[in-house]
C-alpha positions in Angstrom: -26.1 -38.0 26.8 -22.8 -36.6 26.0 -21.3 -37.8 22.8 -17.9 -39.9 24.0 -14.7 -38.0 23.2 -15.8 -35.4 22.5 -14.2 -33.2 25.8 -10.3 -33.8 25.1 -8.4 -31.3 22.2 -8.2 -33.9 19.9 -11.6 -34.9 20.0 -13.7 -35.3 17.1 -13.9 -32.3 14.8 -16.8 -29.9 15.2 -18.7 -28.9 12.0 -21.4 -26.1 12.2 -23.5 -25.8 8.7 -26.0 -23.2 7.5 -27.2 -21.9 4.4 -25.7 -18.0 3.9 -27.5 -15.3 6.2 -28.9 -17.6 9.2 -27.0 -16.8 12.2 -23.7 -18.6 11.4 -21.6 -15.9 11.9 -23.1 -15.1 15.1 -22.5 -18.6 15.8 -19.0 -19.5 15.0 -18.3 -15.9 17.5 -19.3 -18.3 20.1 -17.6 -21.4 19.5 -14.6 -18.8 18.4 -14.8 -17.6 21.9 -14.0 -21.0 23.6 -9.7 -21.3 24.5 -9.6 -25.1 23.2 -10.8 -24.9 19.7 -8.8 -24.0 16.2 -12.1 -22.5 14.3 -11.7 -22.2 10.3 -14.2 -20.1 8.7 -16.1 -20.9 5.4 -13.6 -23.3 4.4 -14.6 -23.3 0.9 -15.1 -20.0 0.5 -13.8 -18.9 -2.7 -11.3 -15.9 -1.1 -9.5 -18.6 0.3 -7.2 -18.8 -3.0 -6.0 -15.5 -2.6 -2.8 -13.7 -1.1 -2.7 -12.8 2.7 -3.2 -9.1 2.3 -5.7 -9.8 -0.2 -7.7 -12.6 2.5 -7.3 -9.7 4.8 -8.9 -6.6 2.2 -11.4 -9.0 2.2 -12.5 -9.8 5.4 -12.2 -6.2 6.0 -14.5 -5.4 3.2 -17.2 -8.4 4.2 -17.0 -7.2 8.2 -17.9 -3.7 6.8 -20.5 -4.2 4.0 -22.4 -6.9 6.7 -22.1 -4.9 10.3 -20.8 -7.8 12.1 -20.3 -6.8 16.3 -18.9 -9.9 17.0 -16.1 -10.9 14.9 -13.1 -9.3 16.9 -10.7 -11.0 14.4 -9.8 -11.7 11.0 -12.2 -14.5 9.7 -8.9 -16.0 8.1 -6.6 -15.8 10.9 -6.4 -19.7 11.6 -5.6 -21.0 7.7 -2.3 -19.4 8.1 -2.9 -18.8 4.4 0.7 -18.4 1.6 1.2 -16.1 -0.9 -0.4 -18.3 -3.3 -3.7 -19.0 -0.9 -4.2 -21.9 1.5 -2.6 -24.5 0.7 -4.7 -27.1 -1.1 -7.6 -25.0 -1.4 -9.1 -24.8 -4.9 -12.0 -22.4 -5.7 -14.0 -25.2 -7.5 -14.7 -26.3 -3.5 -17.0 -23.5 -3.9 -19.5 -24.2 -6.1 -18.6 -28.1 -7.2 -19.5 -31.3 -6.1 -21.8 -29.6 -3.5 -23.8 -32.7 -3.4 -21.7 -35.5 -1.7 -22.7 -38.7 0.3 -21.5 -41.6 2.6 -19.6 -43.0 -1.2 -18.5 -40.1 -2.7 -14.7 -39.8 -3.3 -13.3 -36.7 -3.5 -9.6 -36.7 -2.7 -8.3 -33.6 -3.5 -11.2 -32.2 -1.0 -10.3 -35.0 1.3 -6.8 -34.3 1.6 -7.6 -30.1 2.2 -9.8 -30.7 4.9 -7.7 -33.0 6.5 -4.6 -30.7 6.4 -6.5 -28.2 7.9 -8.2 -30.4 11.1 -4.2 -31.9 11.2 -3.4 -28.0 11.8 -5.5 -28.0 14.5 -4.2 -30.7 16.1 -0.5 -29.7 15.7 -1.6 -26.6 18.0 -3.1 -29.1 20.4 -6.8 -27.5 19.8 -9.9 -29.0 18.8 -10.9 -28.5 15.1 -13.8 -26.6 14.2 -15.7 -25.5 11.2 -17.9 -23.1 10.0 -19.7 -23.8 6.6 -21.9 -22.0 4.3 -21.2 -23.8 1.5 -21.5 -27.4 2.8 -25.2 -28.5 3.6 -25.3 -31.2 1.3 -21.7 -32.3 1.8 -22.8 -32.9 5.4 -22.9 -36.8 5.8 -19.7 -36.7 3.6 -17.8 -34.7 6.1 -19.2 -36.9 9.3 -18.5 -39.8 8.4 -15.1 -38.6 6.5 -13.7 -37.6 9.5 -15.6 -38.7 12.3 -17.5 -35.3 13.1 -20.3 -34.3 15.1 -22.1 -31.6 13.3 -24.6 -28.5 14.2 -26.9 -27.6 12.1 -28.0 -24.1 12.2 -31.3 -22.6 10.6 -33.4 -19.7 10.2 -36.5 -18.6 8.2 -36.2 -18.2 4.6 -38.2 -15.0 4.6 -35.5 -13.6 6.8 -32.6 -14.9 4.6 -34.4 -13.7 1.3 -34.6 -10.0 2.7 -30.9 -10.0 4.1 -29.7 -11.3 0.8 -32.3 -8.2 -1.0 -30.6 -5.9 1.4 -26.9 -6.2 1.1 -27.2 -6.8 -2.8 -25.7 -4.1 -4.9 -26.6 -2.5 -8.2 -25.8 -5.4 -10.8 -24.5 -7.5 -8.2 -26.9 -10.5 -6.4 -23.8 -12.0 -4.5 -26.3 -14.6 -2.4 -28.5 -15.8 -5.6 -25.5 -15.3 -7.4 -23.9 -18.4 -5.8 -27.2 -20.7 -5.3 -27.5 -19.9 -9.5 -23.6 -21.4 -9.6 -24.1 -24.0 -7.8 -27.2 -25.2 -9.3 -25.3 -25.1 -12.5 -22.3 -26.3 -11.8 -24.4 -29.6 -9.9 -27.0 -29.9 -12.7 -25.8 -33.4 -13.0 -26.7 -34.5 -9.7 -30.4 -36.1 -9.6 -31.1 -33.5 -6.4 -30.6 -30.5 -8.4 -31.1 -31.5 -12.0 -35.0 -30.4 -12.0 -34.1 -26.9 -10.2 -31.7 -26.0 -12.3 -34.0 -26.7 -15.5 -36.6 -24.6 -13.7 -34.5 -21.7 -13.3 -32.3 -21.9 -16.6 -29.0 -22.2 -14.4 -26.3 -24.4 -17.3 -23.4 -25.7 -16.5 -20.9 -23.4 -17.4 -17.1 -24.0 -17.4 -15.1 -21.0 -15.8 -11.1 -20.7 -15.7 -11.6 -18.3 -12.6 -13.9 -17.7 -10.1 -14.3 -14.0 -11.2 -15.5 -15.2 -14.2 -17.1 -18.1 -13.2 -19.2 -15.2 -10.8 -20.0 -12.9 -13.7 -21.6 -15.6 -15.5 -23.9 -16.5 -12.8 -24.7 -13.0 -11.0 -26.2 -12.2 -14.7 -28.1 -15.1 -14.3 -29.6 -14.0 -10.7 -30.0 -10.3 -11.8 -32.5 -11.8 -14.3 -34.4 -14.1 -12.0 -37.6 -12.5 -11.2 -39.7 -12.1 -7.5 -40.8 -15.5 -7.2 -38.0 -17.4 -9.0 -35.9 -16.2 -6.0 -38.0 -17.3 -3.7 -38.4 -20.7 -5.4 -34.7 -20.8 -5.0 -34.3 -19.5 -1.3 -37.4 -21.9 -0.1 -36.0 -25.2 -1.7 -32.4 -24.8 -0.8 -33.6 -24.2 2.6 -36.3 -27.0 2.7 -32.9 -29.4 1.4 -30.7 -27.9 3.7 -33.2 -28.7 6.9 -34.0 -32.2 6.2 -30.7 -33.5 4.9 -29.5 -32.3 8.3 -31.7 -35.5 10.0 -29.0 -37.4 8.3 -26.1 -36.6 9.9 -26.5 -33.7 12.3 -26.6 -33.8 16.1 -29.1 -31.0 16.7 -30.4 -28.1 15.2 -30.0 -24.5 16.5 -33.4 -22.8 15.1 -33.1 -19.0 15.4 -36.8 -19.0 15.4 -37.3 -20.7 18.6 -36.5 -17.7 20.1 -40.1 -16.2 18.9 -41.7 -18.9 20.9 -39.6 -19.7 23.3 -38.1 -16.1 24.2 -35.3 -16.6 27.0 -35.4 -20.3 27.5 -33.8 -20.5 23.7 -30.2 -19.9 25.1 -30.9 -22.4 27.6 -31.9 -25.1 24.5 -29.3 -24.2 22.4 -26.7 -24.3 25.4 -27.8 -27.9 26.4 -28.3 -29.1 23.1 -24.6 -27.9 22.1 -23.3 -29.6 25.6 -25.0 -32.8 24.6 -23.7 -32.6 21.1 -20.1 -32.0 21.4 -19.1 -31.5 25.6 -18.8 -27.7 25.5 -20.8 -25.3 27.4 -21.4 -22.3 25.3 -23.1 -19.3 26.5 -25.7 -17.8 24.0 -27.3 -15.7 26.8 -27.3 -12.8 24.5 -29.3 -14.0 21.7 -31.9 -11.2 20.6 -35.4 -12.0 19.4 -36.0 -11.3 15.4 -39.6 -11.7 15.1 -42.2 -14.0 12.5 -42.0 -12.6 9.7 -44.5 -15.7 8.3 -43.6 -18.1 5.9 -42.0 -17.6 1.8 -44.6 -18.6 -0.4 -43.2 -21.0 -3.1 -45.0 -22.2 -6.6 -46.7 -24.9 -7.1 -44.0 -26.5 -9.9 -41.0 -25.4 -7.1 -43.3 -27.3 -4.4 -43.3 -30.4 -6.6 -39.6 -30.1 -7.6 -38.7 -29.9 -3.5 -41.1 -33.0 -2.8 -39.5 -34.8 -5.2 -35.4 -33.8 -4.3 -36.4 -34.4 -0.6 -37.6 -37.9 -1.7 -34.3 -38.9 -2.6 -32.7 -37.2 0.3 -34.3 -40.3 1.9 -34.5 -38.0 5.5 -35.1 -39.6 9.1 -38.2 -38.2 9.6 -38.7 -39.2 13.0 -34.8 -37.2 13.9 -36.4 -34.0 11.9 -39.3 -34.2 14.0 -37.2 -34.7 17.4 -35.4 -31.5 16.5 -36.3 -28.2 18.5 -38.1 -26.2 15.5 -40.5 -23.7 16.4 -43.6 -24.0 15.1 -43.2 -21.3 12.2 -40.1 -23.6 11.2 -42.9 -26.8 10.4 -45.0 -24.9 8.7 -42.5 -23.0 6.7 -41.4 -26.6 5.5 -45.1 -27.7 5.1 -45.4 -24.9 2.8 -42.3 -26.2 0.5 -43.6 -29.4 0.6 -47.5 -28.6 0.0 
């Protein structure tokens, strides 16, 4: 059934989460695509403090370095961003308080996401996000704002390798930010033992440059498996705090099982979710790649976060995952 209210411009805000390298950007091209939405890109993304030619040197530098097809336009375009950044943005969005539920006040980020869906609406367009850095802020957001949320996935293996690929000498951008905020979160029950296992402190930075060099020294150091300990458990999190608040879940992987009917899954799914039809006709098969192995200690760790997640287990297990996507989380789990 079609969510109510969901068809008018006004209707309830649209929020699309994944973890970095699964798709997203593929799929915010096709929401971006649709005339009645007003589509804000990584909204905590830490460039979003910066100048407008500087928001644009970097989207041009990002569109480059990653070889994305589909983004015909700035990723920034719809902030409408000042000299001194968006206005209330504050880089601490990125990497702070990434763990936030149903009770969890945060006002300043209240207010900032509020402006920005109240843009939206001044334009007469829906409001739509696309988050990277948001996967465990995702009940917070729902029911903040009366949302319906995607959540969009992809096999860990796959991330891992992107993130290997694009990473430059001295400079582990991707394990660079899960290091930050582990550390910055090391308070927060769901992250404490992770952090401890991969020596990620809490580390007060004036800047986000610096706040960045601290932690990329920190993932430069990590060795083989420690990375994938960290790629496997924020991904395991990621997927089953989703049966808390999202809709659906658009699993890339399906499309090594299910081959051309996945456009039509993710179409309906997306219909039923939020009342748009969106064409994905031109997804492209990636292939198993098999599942990350994690260690034993990492597996525990993961069992013992996704206990306190408290997940809906029966919504996880309604979900379409492919097969390879159940027993990539058996495998973080054990």
């Amino acid at each position: 059934m079609v969510k109510e209210d969901v068809c008018n411009s006004q209707g309830n805000p649209i929020f699309v989460q994944a973890l970095w390298r699964t798709s997203s950007t593929y799929t915010l091209s096709k929401f971006r695509a649709e005339e009645g939405l007003y589509c804000f890109t990584k909204p905590f993304h830490h460039d979003l403090e910066k100048s407008p030619p500087e928001l644009k040197k970097a989207f041009e530098s990002s569109a480059k370095r990653h070889g994305f097809p589909f983004i015909d336009r700035d990723y920034y375009e719809e902030f409408e961003a000042g000299e001194n950044g968006v206005p209330g943005y504050d880089w601490r969005f990125s990497t702070k308080d990434y763990v936030m539920g149903s009770d969890t006040q945060h006002p300043a980020m209240e207010r900032y996401v509020g402006s920005l869906i109240d843009k939206a609406r001044s334009k007469g367009k829906r409001p739509m996000f696309q988050l990277n850095r948001g996967v465990l802020r995702g009940q917070w957001l729902q029911e903040r704002f009366d949302g319906v949320s995607v959540y969009v996935s992809r096999s860990p293996v796959k991330m891992l390798a992107s993130y290997e690929r694009l990473a430059q000498q001295r400079q582990q951008y991707y394990m660079a930010c899960y290091m930050g905020i582990l550390g910055q979160n090391r308070d927060n029950p769901l992250l404490t033992e992770m952090a401890d296992h991969v020596g990620a402190p809490d580390k007060v930075s004036e800047s986000y440059r610096r706040h960045f060099m601290f932690y990329n020294r920190l993932a430069c150091s990590l060795h083989d498996q420690q990375a994938r300990d960290v790629v496997s458990f924020f991904w395991a999190l990621g997927l089953v705090n989703a049966s808390r608040y999202a809709e659906t879940v658009l699993d890339m992987e399906l499309q090594n099982e299910r081959k051309g009917k996945t456009s039509q899954i993710f179409h309906q799914e997306v219909k039923d979710a939020t009342g748009l039809s969106i064409d994905f006709s031109d997804l492209n098969s990636i292939g198993d790649e098999g599942v990350l192995k994690t260690s034993d200690t990492v597996r525990k760790i993961t069992r013992n976060a996704v206990e306190a997640i408290d997940p809906d287990w029966r919504k996880l297990q309604s979900f379409h995952l492919a097969d390879s996507t159940r027993r990539q989380l058996n495998a973080c789990l054990g």
